[in-house]
Structure formats: structure tokens, C-alpha cells
C-alpha positions in Angstrom: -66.2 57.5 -75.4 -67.6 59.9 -72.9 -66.5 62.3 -70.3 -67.9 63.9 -67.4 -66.6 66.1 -64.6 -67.7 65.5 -61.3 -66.9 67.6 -57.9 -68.4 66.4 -55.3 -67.6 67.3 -50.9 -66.8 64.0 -49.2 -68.6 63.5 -45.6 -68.0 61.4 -42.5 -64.6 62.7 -42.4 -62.7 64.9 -40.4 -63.6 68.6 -41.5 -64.4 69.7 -45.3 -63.3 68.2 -48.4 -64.2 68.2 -51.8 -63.3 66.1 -54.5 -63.0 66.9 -58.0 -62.9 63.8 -60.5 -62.8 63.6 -64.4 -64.4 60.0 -65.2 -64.3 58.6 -69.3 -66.7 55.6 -69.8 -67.3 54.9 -65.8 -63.6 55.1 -64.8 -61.7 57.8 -63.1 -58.9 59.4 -65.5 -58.2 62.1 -63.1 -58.5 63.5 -59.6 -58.2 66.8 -57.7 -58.1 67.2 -54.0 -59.7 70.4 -52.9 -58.7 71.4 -49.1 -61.7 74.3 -48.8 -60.4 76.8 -46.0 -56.9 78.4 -44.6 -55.3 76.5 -42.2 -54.3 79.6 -40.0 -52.6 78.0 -36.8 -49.1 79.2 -38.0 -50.4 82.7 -38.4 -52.2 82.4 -34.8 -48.6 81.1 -32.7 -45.9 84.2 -34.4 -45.0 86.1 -31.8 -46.2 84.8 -29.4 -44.2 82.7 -26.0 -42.3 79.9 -26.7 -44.6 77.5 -24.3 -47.4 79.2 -26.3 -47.3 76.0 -28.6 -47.5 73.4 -26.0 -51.2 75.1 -25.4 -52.3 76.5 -29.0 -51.0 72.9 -31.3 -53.5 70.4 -29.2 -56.5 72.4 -30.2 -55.6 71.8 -34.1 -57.2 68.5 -33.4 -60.0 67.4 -31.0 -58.9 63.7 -32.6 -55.2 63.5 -32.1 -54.4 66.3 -29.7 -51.9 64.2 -27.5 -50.2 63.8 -31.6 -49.6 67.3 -31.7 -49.0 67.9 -28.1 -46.2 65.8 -28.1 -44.8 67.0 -31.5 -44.8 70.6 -30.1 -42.9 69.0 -27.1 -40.1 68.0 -29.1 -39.6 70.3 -31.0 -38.8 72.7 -27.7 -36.8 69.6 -26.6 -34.5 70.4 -29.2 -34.6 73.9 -28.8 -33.9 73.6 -24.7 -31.2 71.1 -24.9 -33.8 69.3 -22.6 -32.8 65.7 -21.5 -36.0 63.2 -20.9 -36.6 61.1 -18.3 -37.5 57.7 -18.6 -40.7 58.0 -17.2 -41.6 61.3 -18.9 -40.9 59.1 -22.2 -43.1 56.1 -21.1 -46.1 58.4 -20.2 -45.7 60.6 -23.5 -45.8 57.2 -25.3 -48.4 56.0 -23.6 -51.0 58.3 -24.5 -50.0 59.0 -28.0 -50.8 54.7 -28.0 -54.0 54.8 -26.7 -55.1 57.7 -29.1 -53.3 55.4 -31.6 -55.7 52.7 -30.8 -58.7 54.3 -30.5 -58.5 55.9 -33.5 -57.5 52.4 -35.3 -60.9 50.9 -34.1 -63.2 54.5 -34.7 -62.2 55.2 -38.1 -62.9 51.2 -39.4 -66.2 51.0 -37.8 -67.8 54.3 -37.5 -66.4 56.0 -40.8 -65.1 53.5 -43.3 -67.4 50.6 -42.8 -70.4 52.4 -42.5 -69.9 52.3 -46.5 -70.7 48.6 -46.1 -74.4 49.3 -45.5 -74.8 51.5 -48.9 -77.4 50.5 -50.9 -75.1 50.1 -53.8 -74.1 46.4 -52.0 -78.0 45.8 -51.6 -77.4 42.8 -53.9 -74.4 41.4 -52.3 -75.5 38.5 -49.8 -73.7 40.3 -46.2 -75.2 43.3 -46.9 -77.9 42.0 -44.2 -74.5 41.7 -42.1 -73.0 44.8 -42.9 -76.2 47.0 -41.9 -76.7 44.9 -38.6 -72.9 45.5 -37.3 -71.6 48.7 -38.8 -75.5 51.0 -39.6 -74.6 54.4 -38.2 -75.6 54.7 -34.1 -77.5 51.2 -34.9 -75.2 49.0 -35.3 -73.9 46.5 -33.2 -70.0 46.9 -33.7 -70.5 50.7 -34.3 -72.4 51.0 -30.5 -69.8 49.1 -29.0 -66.9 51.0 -30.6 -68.1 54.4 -29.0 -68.6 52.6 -25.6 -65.3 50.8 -25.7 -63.3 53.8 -27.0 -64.6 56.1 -24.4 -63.1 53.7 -21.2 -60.0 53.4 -23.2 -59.3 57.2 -23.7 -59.7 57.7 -20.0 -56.1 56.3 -19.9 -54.8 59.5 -21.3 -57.1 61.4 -18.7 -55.4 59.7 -16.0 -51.9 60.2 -16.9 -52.5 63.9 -18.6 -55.4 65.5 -16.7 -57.6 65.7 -19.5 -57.9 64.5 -23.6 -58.9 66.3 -25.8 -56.3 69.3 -25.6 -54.4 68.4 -22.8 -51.0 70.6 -22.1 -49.3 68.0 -19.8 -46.0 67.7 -22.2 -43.5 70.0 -21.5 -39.6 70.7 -22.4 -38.1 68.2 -20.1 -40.6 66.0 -19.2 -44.7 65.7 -18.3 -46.2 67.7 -15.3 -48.4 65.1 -14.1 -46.6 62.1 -12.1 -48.9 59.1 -11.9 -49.3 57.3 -8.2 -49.5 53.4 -8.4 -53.0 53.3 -7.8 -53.5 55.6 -11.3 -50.9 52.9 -13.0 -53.0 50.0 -11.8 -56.2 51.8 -12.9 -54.9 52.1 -16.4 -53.9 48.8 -16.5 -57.2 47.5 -15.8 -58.5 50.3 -18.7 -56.3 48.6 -21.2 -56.7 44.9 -19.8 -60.6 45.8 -20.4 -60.1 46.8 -24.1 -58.0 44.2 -24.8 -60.6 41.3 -23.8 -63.4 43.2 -26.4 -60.6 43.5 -29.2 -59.5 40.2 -28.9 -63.1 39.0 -29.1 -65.1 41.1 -31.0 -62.7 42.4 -33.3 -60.0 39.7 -33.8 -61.8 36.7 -32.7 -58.5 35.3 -31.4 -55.2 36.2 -29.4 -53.2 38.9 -29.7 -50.8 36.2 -30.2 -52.6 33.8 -32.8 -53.2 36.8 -35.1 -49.5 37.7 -34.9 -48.5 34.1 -36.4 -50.8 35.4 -39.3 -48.0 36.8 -41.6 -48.8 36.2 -45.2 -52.3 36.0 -47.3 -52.0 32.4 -47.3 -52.4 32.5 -43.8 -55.1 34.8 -43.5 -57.2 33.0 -45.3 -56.4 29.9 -43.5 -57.0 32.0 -40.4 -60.2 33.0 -41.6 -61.1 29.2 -42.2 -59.7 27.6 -39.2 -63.1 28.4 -36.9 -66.4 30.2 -37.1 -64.6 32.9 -34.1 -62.3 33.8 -36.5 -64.9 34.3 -39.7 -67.6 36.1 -37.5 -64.9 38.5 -35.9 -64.7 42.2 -37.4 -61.8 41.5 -39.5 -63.2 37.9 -40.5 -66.2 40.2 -41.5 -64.2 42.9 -43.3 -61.9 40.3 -45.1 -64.7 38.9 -46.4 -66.7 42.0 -47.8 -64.0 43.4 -49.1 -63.0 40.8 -51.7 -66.4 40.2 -52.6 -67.0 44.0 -52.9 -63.6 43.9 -54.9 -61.6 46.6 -52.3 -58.0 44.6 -53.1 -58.7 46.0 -56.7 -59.0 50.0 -56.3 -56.7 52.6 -54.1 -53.0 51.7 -55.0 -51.5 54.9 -55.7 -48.2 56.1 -55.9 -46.5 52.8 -53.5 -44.2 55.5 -51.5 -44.5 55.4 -47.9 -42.9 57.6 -44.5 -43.3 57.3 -41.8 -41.4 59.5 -39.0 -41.0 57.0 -36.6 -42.7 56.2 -33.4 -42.4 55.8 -29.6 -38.7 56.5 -28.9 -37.8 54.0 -26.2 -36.6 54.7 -22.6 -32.7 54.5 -22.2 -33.8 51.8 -19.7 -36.8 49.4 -21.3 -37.5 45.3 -21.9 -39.5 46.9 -24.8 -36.9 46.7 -28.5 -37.6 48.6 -31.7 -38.5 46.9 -34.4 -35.4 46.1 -37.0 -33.0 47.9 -34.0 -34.6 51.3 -34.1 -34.4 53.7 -31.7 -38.0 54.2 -32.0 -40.8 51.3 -31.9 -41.5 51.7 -34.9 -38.9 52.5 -36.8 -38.5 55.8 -39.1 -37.4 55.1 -43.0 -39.0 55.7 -46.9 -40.2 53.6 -49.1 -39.7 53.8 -52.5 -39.2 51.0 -55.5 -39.5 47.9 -53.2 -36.6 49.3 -51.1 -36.7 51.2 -47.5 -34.2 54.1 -47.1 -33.0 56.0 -44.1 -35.1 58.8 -43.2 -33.6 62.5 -43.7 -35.7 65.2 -42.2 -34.0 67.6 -44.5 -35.0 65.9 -47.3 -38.6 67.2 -46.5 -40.3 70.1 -48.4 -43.4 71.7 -49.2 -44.6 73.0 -52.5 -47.3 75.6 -53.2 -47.8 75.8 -56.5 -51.2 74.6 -56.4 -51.9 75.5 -53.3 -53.5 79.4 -52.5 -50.8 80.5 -50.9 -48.3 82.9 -52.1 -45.2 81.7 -54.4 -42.0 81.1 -52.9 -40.3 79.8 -56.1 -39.0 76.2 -55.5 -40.5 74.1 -52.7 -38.9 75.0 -49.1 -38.0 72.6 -46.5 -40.2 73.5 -43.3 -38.0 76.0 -41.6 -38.0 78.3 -44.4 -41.6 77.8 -45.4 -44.6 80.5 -45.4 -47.7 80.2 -45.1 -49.2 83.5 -46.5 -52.9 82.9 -48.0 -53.4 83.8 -51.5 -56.8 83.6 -53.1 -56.0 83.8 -56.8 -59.6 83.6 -58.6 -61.5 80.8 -60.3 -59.3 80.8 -63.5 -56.0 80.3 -61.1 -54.4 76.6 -61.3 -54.7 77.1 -57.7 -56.6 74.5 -55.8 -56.3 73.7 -52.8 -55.1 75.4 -49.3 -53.4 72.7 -48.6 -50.0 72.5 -49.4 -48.2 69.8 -51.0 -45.1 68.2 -49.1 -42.9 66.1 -50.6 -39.8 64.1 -49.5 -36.4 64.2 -52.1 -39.1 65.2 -54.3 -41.5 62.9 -54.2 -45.1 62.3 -53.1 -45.6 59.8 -50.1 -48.5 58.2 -48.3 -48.6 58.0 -44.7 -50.7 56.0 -41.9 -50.8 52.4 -40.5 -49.5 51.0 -43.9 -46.8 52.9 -44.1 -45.8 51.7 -40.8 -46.3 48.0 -41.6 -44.1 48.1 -44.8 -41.5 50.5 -42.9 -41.1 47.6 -40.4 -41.2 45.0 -42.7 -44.0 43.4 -41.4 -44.2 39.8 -43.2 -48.0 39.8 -43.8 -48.3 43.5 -45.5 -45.0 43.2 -47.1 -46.6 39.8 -48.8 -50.1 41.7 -49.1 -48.6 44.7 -50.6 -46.2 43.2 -52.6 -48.8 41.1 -54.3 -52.0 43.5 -55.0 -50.6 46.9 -54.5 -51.3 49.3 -51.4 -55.1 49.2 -51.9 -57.7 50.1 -50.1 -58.4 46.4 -48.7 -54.3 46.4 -47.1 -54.8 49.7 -46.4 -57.7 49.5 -43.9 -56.7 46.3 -42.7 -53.5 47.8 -41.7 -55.6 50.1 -39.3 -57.3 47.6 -38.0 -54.8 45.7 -36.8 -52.0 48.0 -35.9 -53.7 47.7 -31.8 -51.9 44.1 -31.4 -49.0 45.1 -31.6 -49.3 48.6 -29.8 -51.6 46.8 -26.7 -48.8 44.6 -25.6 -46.0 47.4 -25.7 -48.0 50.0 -23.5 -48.8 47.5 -20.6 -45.1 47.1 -20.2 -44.6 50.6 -20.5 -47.0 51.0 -17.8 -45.5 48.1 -15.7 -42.3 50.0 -16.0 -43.4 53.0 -14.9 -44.5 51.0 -11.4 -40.7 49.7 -10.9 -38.9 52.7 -12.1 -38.4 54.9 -8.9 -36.9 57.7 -11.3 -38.3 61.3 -12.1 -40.8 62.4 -14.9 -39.3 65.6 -15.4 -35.9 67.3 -15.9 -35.3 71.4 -15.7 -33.6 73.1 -18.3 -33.0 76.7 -19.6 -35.3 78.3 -21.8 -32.9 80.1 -24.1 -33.9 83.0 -26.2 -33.2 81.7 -29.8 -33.4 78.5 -31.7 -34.9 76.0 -34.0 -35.8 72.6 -33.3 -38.3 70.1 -34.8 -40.6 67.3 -33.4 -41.6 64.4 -35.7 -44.1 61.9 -34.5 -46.2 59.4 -35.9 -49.7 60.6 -35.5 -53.0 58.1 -35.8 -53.3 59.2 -38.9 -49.5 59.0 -39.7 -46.4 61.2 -40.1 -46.9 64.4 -38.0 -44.1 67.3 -37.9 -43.5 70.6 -36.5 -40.8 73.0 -37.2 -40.2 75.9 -34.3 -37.6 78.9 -35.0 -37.9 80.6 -31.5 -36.1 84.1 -31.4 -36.0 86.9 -28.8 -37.5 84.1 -26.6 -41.5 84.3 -28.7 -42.2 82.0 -31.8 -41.0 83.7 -35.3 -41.7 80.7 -37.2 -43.9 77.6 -37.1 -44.8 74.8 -39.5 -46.7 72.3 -39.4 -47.1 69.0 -41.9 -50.5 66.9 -40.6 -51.0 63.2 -42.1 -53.7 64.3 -44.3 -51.0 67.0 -45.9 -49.3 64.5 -47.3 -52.1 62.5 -48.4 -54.4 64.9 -48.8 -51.7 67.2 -51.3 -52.6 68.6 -54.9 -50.3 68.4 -57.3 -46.5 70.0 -57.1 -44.4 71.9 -59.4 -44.3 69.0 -61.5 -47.8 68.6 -62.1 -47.4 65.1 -60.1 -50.9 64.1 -58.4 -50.9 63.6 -54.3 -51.3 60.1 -53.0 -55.4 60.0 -53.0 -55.1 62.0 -55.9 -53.0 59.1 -57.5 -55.0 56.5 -55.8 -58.6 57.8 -57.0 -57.3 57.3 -61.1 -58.1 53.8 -61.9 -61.0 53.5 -60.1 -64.8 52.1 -62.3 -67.9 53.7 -60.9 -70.7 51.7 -61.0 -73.3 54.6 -60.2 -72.1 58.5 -60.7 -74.8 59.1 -58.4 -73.6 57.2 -55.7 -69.8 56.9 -56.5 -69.1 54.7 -52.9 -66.1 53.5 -54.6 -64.4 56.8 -55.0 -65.5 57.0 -51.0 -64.1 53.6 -50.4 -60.6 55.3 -51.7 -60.3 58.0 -49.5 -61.4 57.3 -46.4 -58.9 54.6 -46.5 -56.6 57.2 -46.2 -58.6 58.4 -42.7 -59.1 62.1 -43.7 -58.3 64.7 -41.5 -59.0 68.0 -42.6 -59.3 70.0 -39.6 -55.3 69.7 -39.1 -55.8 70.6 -43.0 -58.0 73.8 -42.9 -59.1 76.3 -39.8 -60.3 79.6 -40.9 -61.7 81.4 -43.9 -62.2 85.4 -44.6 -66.4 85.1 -45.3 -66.2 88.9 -46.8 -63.9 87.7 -49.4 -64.5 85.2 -52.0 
């Protein structure tokens, strides 16, 4: 037997990474996530206004600002007793959709596939394929992506001002009230998208692929007509099981997910399974979904470099004081390691899917695993079910004559928390407002809980868990390792933000 130790930093993702890997005869037998700089937002807002948040938390993230945005709009919500309007909800929901969406086609074709066209699959015979759709700036779904992408994010410029790092969210509402003509314009926006994604990416209706809800009937989708096989997905379900992706990434099997698009007291639009959201909140653990409990979530440090705080604290009592404790520390990581009733949970699309007990990832899942294959594919189609919902939304917001926002009173104290499900997945923050300025804020990103070391318990986070397993061809060119986590869609630069050079 042999044993090698490999670290490694990760590109094409979102910020820095490094990833720390101990492989015996070709396979991975264990894993360390290394977050390389202080995340230093919650520093940055203490002490500072209240409303200081709705400006400061979109600029964690040029990818999902609308994410944190609204997040930090709920939270002061709470805090201001604030009652939403319809309308405010529909437009909030709107553009937290369309950065949704465009993050659900970006990620597949300009990050993860890109993989595809390694030269490790030189031998395999859609390599040709692979290098012609998805070769970085070259390829033919990759150009079309950016192009595509770009129209549809002007959606959120029309109904916020601006994306990235718009501020248009506020306690009680949105500032900005759409005309008709603006309505009508983003209406066209999304009718445009929809015509490319149905064709290039799904090779079919919205609605044919929605009868798909089980492997059996992918496959006998992917059979029924050449559309169907030469589509994106027809193209990624058939890499993938020839490059063996249904085999590697399962990882722990919990999911969260926070729960997404809260509906409008007045809506044709229904959450899934009689939620109160679209997408309904829960975990899932064991083959069974429970209720969600916000208080059941905490964050544990002690591999992170951050000072000890004992046991793990539940967001409003966390702290986020750096702590770089030398080379020989245990200490790994600067992120954190969040946990909910004590356990380690993945987050994202799939999450989602198994949360609302969609049939086909429920089937999927329940007979491979959550790999990376179900994983990815969950991204990928997650926009055909979204699409639909935010046209009506917008159709609403034409025949609803009411307001977009409410006022309320700012009071000087008090803690609230907003919980939304990000692109990348379950996004919270956690606001203790005293003397009217910010005395605490914390913030869990996606990629946190993903993205974690190991807790008190010495129990791995989900890529972590999800890299052990996995047999590496070539430990110069460990794509498989890759393949794991950018299924995950790393985020790092909610992770990490600033770093003292003069110290070590």
C-alpha cells in the first residue's frame, strides 16, 4: 500500500480555495477544506446604522448580491415589525429568480463542464463534443451562456436600478416601483431566455421535461428524438455516465434548505407540498424530511482560526474574532463550520429537489446517492420550474393596483434574522440592532456549509465527506477530485474577504 498527501488550490471557482487530500493506492481516504483568508464583513458592519446592511451585505458577492440583499432585508423586517406588500414580495422574488437562473446555466457551462474538455477524457469518444460546446471563451454553449445570461440579468436592472450590488430592498418594501412598460419589457427578457433554454439546453418544453420524473424516464427521454440527445442535458447525461460522475460525490446525504420565495398573501402561484414559501423549507436526514427550526442552527470553530467559544453557538451569539494559531494548530480553515441539531448538511439545487420531494431526484438520489451527476443535473434544471413562476409573478404585478412599500418605525433595539435560499443554497443573516447601529451580525453563505472543516467532533464537512471515496486516475491531473467540488458551485468570496499581509 502507498500513501501520499496532496494539497492542492482549486480554480474556476469563486475566490481561493485549497484542498488538502490524503490518497492510499489512487483513492482518496481523507480530505481537508482550507478556506485561505478572513471573512471580515461582520467586523466591517458593528457599529455602524442599522440600514448600513442593506448597502454593505450586497457587495459580499458580485454573484448573488440580490441573495444577500434580500437576506439583509429580512432580517430588518423582523426587527421593524415591517408588514410587506404584495408587490414588494413579487419584485424581491423576482430578482432573487432571475439570479437563481442565471447562476443555474453559468456555473454548468462555464465552470463545471469546462472539465469535460480535460485531456484526461482525450480517449473518451465526446471528447470532440465536449471541447466544441463547453472549451473556455470557444465554445459554442459556453459563448452563448455569457450572451444569454447578460439579457436575462437586465431583469433585475429594471426592477432594482442596477445588479451587481443593488440596495433597492428595504424594511417595508422595494424603492423602485416598476411602470407597465418595465413589466412588459421584462417579460419579453424572460420570454427570450426561455426560447434559448428550452432549445439549446433542454431540447424540449418546459412542460415535456417536467413529465420526466424518474431515471427510467430520462433515459427514455434522452432516446425519444435526436432534440432531446443533442440538447445540453442530453449532452451532459451522456458524458457523465460514460465519464462515471453517478459513481463519485455522495457525501454525508443531509440536506437544508431555508426555503424560498415566500408567496404574496394574494397569488395563483402555490408552494410546493403547502408551503408558505415556493420552495418549501425542511431537513433531510435518514430518508426522512423534518421541519425546519432556525434555532437548531450553530456554528462551530474548532477548526476554524478564529477564537474558541467553547461549544458551537447558534448565530446570534456567535463571534467572529480571527485567530491565527501557527502551522502546528489543528486549525484549518477560516471558515467556520455550521451545523444544524448537530449535524453537517449540504445545500444548493439538490437540496431543494429532495426538500420538495421532487419524484425524479427523489428516484435519482434514492438509487445512486447524491453524486456529483444528480447533483449538477439538479442545477441545471432547477430554471423550469423557477421560469414559469416568475412570468406570473410579473403578470401579477401588472393587475395588482396595490403599493410596493409600507412605512414602519425604525426602533432602537432588536434582533431579527433573514433566511433565503441563495443560487448557491441556504443563505442566513442574523442582526442584533441596539442603540439604533448594528452590535452584532452573522452571516452563514452556501459555501459555509459546504465548504466547513470538521467540528468538535472531528466530523468532515459535506465536500469534505464527499471527496473520500473518490479513485484518481492521474495525481497530476486529479479532475475527479474537481469534478466533486465544483458540483457543490464554490463560493468563496462570501467565504473569505481580507487577510493581515504583515502577519503570517
Amino acid at each position: 500500500m502507498s500513501k501520499s498527501k496532496h494539497i492542492f488550490p482549486v480554480n474556476r471557482v469563486e475566490g481561493d480555495l485549497d484542498i488538502r487530500i490524503e490518497v492510499e493506492d489512487g483513492v482518496v481516504i481523507d480530505a481537508w477544506s482550507i478556506g485561505t483568508m478572513f471573512r471580515g464583513i461582520e467586523s466591517i458592519l458593528k457599529g455602524r446604522a442599522a440600514l448600513d446592511g442593506l448597502v454593505i451585505t450586497p457587495r459580499v458577492c458580485g454573484i448573488c448580491s440580490s441573495s444577500h440583499l434580500k437576506a439583509a432585508a429580512l432580517a430588518l423586517d423582523m426587527i421593524f415589525d415591517a408588514k410587506v406588500p404584495d408587490n414588494a414580495r413579487r419584485v424581491r422574488n423576482a430578482t432573487l429568480i432571475v439570479e437563481q437562473i442565471q447562476n443555474d446555466i453559468r456555473h454548468p457551462f462555464l465552470l463545471f463542464m469546462p472539465d469535460f474538455a480535460n485531456v484526461a477524457y482525450k480517449d473518451n469518444p465526446l471528447y470532440g463534443e465536449a471541447v466544441r460546446r463547453y472549451e473556455p471563451f470557444r465554445g459554442e454553449t459556453a459563448v452563448q451562456t455569457i450572451q444569454e445570461s447578460k439579457r436575462l440579468i437586465e431583469i433585475i436592472s429594471i426592477l432594482g436600478g442596477q445588479w451587481p450590488h443593488s440596495s433597492f430592498m428595504v424594511p417595508g418594501g422595494v424603492v423602485s416601483v416598476p411602470d407597465p412598460d418595465d413589466i412588459i419589457q421584462c417579460r419579453q427578457l424572460l420570454r427570450i431566455f426561455r426560447v434559448w433554454f428550452e432549445k439549446r439546453v433542454l431540447g424540449c418544453t418546459l412542460d415535456r421535461f417536467r413529465d420526466v420524473k424518474s431515471e427510467s424516464d430520462l433515459f427514455s427521454w434522452l432516446d425519444e428524438c435526436a432534440a432531446h440527445r443533442e440538447s445540453d442535458i442530453g449532452f451532459y447525461v451522456r458524458f457523465s455516465k460514460k465519464a462515471g460522475l453517478d459513481r463519485i460525490g455522495t457525501g454525508h446525504g443531509n440536506f437544508i434548505s431555508f426555503g424560498s420565495h415566500e408567496l404574496p398573501e394574494k397569488s395563483s402561484v402555490k408552494g410546493i407540498n403547502g408551503s408558505s414559501y415556493y420552495l418549501p423549507a425542511g431537513f433531510f436526514s435518514g430518508r426522512k424530511i423534518f421541519t425546519f427550526d432556525q434555532d437548531k442552527i450553530a456554528e462551530d470553530v474548532s477548526y476554524s482560526l478564529y477564537d474558541d467559544y467553547g461549544k458551537s453557538r447558534h448565530p446570534f451569539e456567535g463571534l467572529t474574532n480571527p485567530h491565527w494559531a501557527g502551522d502546528k494548530s489543528e486549525k484549518y480553515s477560516w471558515a467556520k463550520a455550521p451545523r444544524y441539531d448537530g449535524m453537517p448538511a449540504e445545500t444548493g439545487p439538490l437540496a431543494e429537489m429532495i426538500i420538495s420531494s421532487n419524484p425524479l431526484f427523489k428516484d435519482l438520489a434514492g438509487n445512486n446517492g447524491p453524486s456529483v451527476f444528480v447533483r449538477e443535473l439538479a442545477r441545471l434544471v432547477r430554471p423550469l420550474h423557477l421560469i414559469p413562476v416568475l412570468d406570473e409573478w410579473l403578470k401579477e404585478i401588472l393587475k395588482d393596483k396595490g403599493g410596493f412599500y409600507e412605512s414602519c418605525k425604525k426602533p432602537e433595539k432588536g434582533e431579527g434574522f433573514g433566511l433565503v435560499q441563495a443560487p448557491r443554497g441556504a443563505l442566513g443573516h442574523w442582526v442584533t440592532v441596539k442603540n439604533s447601529k448594528i452590535d452584532r451580525y452573522q452571516i452563514i453563505t452556501p459555501t459555509t456549509w459546504n465548504g466547513s472543516p470538521r467540528d468538535s467532533k472531528n466530523v468532515r464537512g459535506p465536500w469534505e465527506e464527499a471527496l473520500v471515496g473518490t479513485n484518481i486516475k492521474d495525481k497530476d491531473n486529479p479532475v475527479e477530485v474537481e469534478h466533486v467540488i465544483r458540483s457543490f458551485d464554490p463560493c468563496l468570496v462570501c467565504t473569505v474577504h481580507v487577510i493581515d499581509v504583515r502577519k503570517k
